[in-house]
C-alpha positions as CSV (number, residue, x, y, z in Angstrom):
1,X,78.8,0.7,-1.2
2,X,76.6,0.5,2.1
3,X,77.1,3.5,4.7
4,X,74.8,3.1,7.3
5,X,73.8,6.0,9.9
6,X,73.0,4.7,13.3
7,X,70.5,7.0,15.3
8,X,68.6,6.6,18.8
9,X,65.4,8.9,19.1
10,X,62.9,10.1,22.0
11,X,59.7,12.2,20.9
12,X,61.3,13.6,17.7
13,X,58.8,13.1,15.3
14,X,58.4,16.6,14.5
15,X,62.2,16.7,13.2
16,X,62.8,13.6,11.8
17,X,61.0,13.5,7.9
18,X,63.8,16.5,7.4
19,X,66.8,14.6,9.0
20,X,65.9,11.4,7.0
21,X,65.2,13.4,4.1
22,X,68.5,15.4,3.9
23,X,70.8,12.2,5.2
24,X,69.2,10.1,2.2
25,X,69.9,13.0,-0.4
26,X,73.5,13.0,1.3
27,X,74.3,9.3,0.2
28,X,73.4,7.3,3.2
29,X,71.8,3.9,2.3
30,X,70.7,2.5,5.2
31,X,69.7,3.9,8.5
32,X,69.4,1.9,11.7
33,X,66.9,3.4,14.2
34,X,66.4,2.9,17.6
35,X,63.1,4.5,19.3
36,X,62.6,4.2,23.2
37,X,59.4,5.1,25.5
38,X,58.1,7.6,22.9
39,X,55.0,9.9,23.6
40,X,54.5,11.8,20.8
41,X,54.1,9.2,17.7
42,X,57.8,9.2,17.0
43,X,58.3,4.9,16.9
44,X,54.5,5.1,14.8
45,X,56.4,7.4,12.2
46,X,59.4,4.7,12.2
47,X,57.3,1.6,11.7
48,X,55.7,3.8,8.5
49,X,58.8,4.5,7.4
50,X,60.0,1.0,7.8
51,X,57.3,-0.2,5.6
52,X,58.1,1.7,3.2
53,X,61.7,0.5,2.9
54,X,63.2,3.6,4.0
55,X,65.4,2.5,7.4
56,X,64.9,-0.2,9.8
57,X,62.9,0.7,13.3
58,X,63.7,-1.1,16.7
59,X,62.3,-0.7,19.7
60,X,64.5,0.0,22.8
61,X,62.4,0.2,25.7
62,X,63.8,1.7,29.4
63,X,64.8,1.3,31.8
64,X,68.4,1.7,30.5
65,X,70.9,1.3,33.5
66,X,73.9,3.4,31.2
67,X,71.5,5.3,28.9
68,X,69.2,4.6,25.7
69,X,72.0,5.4,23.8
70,X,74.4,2.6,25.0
71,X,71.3,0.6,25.5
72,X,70.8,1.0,21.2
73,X,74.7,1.1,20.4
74,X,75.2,-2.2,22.3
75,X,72.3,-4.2,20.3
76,X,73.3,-2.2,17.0
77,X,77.0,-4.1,17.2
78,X,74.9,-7.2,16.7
79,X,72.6,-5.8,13.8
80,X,73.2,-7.0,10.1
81,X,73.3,-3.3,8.6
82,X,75.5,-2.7,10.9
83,X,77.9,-6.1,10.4
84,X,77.3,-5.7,6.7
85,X,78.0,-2.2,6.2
86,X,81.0,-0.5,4.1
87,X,81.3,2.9,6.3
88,X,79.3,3.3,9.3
89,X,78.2,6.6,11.1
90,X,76.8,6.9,15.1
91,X,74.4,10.6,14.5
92,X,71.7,11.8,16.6
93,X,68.7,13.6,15.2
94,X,70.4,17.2,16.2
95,X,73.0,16.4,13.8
96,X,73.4,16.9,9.8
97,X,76.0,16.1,7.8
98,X,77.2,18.9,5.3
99,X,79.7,17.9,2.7
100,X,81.6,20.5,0.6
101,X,83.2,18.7,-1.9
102,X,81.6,16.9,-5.2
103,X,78.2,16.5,-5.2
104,X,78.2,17.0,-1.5
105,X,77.3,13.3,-0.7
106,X,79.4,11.3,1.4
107,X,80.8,9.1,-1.6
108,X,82.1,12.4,-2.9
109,X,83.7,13.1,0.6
110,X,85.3,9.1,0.5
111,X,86.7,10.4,-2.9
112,X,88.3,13.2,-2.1
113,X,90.1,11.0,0.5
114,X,90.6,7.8,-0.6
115,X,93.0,6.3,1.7
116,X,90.9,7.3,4.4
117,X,89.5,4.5,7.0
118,X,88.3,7.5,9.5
119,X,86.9,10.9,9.4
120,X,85.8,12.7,12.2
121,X,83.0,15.3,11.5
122,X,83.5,17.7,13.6
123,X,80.2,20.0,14.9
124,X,79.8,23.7,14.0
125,X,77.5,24.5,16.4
126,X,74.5,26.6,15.3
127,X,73.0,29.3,17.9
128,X,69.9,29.7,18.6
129,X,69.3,33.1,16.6
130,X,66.8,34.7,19.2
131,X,64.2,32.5,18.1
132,X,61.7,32.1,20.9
133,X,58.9,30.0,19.6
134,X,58.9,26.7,18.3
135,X,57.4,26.5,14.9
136,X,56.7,23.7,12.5
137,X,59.8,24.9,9.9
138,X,63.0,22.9,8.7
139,X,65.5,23.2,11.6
140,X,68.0,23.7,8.7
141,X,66.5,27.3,7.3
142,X,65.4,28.5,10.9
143,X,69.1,28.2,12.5
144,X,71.8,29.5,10.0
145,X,74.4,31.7,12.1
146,X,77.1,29.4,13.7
147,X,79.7,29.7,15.3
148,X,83.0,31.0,13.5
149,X,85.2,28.2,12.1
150,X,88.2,28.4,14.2
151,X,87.0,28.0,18.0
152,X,89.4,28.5,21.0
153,X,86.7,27.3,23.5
154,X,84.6,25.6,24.7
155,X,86.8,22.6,23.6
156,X,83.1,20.5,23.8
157,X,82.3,22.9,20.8
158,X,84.9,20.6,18.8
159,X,83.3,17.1,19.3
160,X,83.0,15.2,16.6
161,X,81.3,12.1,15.4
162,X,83.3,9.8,13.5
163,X,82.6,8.3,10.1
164,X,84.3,4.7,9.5
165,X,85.3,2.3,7.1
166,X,83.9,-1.1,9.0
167,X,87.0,-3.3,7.7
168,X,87.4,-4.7,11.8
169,X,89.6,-2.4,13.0
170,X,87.4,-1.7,15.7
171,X,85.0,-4.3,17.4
172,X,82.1,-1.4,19.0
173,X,80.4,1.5,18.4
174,X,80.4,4.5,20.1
175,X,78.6,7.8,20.7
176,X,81.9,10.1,18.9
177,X,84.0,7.1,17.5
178,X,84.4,3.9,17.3
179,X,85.6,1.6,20.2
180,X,87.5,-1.4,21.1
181,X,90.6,-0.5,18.1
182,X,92.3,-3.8,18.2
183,X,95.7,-2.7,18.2
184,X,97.3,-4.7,15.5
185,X,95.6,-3.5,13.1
186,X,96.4,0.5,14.2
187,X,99.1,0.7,12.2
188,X,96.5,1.0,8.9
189,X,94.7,3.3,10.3
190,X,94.4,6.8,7.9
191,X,92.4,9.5,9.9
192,X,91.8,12.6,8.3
193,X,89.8,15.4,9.9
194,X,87.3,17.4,7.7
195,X,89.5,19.5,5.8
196,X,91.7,16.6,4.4
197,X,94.5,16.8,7.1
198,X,95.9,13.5,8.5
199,X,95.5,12.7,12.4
200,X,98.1,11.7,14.6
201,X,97.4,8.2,16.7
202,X,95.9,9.6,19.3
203,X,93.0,9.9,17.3
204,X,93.3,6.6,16.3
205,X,91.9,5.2,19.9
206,X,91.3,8.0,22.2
207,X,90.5,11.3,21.1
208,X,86.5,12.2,20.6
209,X,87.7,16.3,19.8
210,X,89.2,18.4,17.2
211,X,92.1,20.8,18.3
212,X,90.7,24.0,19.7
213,X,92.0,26.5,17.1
214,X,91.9,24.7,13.8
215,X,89.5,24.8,10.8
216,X,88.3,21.5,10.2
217,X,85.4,22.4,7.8
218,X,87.1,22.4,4.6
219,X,85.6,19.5,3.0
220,X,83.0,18.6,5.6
221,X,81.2,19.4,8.9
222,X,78.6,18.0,10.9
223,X,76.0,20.9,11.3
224,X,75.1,20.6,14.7
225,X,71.6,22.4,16.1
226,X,71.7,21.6,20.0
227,X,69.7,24.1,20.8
228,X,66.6,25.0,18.5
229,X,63.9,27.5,19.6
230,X,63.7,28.6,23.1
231,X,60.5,26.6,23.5
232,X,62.0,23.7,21.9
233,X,64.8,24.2,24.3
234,X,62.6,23.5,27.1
235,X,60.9,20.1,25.5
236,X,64.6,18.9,24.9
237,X,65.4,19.8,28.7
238,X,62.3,17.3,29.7
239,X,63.1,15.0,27.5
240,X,66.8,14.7,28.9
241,X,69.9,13.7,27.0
242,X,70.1,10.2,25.3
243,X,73.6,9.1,26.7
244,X,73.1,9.6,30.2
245,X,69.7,8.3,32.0
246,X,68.5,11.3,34.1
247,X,70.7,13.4,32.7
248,X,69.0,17.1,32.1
249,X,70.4,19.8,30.0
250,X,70.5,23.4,32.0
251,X,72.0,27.2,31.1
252,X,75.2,25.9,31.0
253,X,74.6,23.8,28.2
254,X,72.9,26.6,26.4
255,X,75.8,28.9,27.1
256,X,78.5,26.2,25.9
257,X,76.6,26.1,22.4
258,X,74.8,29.2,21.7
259,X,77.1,30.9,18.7
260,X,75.7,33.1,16.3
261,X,78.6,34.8,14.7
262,X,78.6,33.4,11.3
263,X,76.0,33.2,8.7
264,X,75.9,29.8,7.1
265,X,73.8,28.5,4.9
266,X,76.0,25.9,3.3
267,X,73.8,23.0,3.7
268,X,71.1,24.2,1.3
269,X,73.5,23.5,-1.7
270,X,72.4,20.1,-1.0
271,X,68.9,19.5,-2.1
272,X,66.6,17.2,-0.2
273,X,63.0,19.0,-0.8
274,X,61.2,16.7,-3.3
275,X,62.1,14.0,-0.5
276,X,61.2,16.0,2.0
277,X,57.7,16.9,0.3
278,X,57.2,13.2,-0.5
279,X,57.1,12.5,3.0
280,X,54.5,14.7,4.4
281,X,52.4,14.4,2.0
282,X,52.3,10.0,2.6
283,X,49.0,9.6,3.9
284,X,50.0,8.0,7.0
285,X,53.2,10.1,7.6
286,X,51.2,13.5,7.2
287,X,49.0,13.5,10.0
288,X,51.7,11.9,12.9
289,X,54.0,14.6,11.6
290,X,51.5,17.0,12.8
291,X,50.2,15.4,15.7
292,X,54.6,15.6,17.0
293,X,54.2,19.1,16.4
294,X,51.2,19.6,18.2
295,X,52.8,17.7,21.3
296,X,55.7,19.6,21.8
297,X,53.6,22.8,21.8
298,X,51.3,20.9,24.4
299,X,54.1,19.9,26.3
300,X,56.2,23.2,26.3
301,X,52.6,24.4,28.1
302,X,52.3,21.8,30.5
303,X,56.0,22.3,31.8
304,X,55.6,26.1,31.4
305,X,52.5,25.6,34.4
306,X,55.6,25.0,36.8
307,X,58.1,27.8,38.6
308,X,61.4,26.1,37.6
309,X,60.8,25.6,33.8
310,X,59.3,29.3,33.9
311,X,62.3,30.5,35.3
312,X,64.7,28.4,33.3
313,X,62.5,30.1,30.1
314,X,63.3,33.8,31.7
315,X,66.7,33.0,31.8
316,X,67.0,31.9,28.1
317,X,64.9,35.1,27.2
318,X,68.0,37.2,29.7
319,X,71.0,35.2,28.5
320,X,72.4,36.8,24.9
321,X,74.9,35.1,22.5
322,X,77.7,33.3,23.4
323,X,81.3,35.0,23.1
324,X,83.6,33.7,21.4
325,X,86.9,33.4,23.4
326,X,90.0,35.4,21.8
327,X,92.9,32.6,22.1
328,X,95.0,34.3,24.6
329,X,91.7,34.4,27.3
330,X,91.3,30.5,25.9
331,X,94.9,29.5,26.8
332,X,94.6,31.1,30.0
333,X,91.7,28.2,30.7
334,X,93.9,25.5,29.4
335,X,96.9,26.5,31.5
336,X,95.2,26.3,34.5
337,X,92.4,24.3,34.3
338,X,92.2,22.0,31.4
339,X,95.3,19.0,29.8
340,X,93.2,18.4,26.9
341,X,94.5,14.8,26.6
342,X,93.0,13.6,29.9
343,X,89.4,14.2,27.8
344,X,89.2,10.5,25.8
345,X,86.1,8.9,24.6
């Protein structure tokens, strides 16, 4: 069984030997990668890791007219691991799968629901914890509090990013799910969110979020780390986000994500460290997994010489953990602001 992980990268060579690492271990066997206008040695670390048979590295130079994303997703539709695969999964690099049935792989998750053709991994969103400076340690054992597993709002908090059988149900990919559903073949469709529970047919072609309210962990979740240190917050900021060309990230952002009200460590039942290991240590990997690191401390300087990234750092240092909304304050939101099925992906 192929299952192949889609992801699109910009300067994040200092997190990507753990993501690879830990998505291997988790049962993906092939990994499409798409690198665009990278300054820190990320697409050198990619054509490394391409020779050594470990995922396949293209290039997707800007300018992108709807995003690098779409820019990747678009030639990826084309791409023979992603034609020939079994079960296919758009991820970015923020993003880890954490499987709590079986082994923890995703084959044990496909046989816990077998007559599955979709499930949507929805985030938990991990806070940033108070750390302030970025260090050179596995995102996954920096960042353990979360945010609690039912969540009235932010209904954003709920994304999800959908894993897929690839039997032609549906003829794109997309950033949350999968896109053009042709609509005779809907009826077979079997959507069951992370704790086993089937999905009505909205999901089927619209939806790209969980209910608000409801605890979709119980077999899997996508561990989601949107934040990082408050230095790495900034780099992230620069860097802009990947589906949206000049698109920054701001307090707001921060504020929608920044839970800390859970301890979870769930994802080191899965063991990717002898990996992990094997990779820094490659003689070529080593050394550009350092030199990442050392540009995204050079670079949190350089933007920290200018008044507005200063003053967006003071505000991170000023803001505290997010509150988690008590569901009568959340329904007052809905009621008058919000019809959660005008929201479609």
């Amino acid at each position: 069984m192929r299952i192949t992980a889609v992801l699109t990268v910009r300067n994040e060579g200092a997190f990507l030997l753990e993501w690879l690492a830990h998505h291997r271990a988790c049962g993906f066997t092939d990994f499409l990668v798409f690198s665009n206008d990278c300054d820190d040695g990320t697409d050198a670390m990619l054509d490394r890791l391409e020779v050594l048979g470990l995922l396949t590295h293209m290039r997707n130079p800007g300018p992108h007219k709807e995003g690098p994303q779409w820019a990747a997703l678009k030639q990826a539709d084309m791409h023979p691991l992603v034609q020939d695969a079994d079960w296919l999964l758009t991820i970015d690099i923020d993003e880890f799968v954490n499987i709590h049935t079986g082994n923890r792989t995703v084959p044990a998750l496909l046989a816990a629901l077998p007559t599955a053709t979709a499930i949507p991994l929805t985030w938990r969103l991990f806070g940033n914890g108070g750390v302030v400076a970025y260090e050179d340690r596995p995102v996954t054992e920096t960042f353990t509090r979360a945010a609690p597993a039912v969540l009235y709002w932010p209904w954003r908090a709920v994304m999800f990013k959908t894993l897929f059988r690839n039997d032609g149900s549906y003829g794109k990919l997309g950033v949350h799910r999968p896109r053009n559903p042709d609509r005779d073949r809907m009826a077979g469709q079997a959507w069951f969110d992370g704790s086993g529970s089937a999905l009505p047919l909205p999901f089927h072609t619209a939806r790209v979020f969980t209910d608000p309210g409801r605890d979709s962990y119980g077999l899997a979740q996508l561990n989601h780390y949107a934040l990082g240190s408050m230095e790495g917050y900034l780099v992230k900021t620069d860097r802009g986000r990947a589906n949206r060309e000049g698109s920054n990230f701001d307090t707001g952002y921060w504020v929608d994500r920044n839970f800390s009200d859970i301890e979870d460590r769930s994802i080191a039942a899965l063991d990717s460290n002898a990996l992990r290991e094997d990779l820094h240590h490659d003689p070529v990997l080593g050394p550009l997994h350092k030199a990442a690191v050392a540009w995204r401390h050079a670079r949190f300087l350089k933007l920290m010489a200018e008044e507005p990234w200063r003053a967006l750092f003071g505000r991170l240092l000023m803001t505290p953990p997010t509150r988690a909304l008590p569901r009568d304050v959340a329904e007052s939101i809905w009621k008058r602001r919000f019809r959660p099925e005008a929201a479609k992906g």
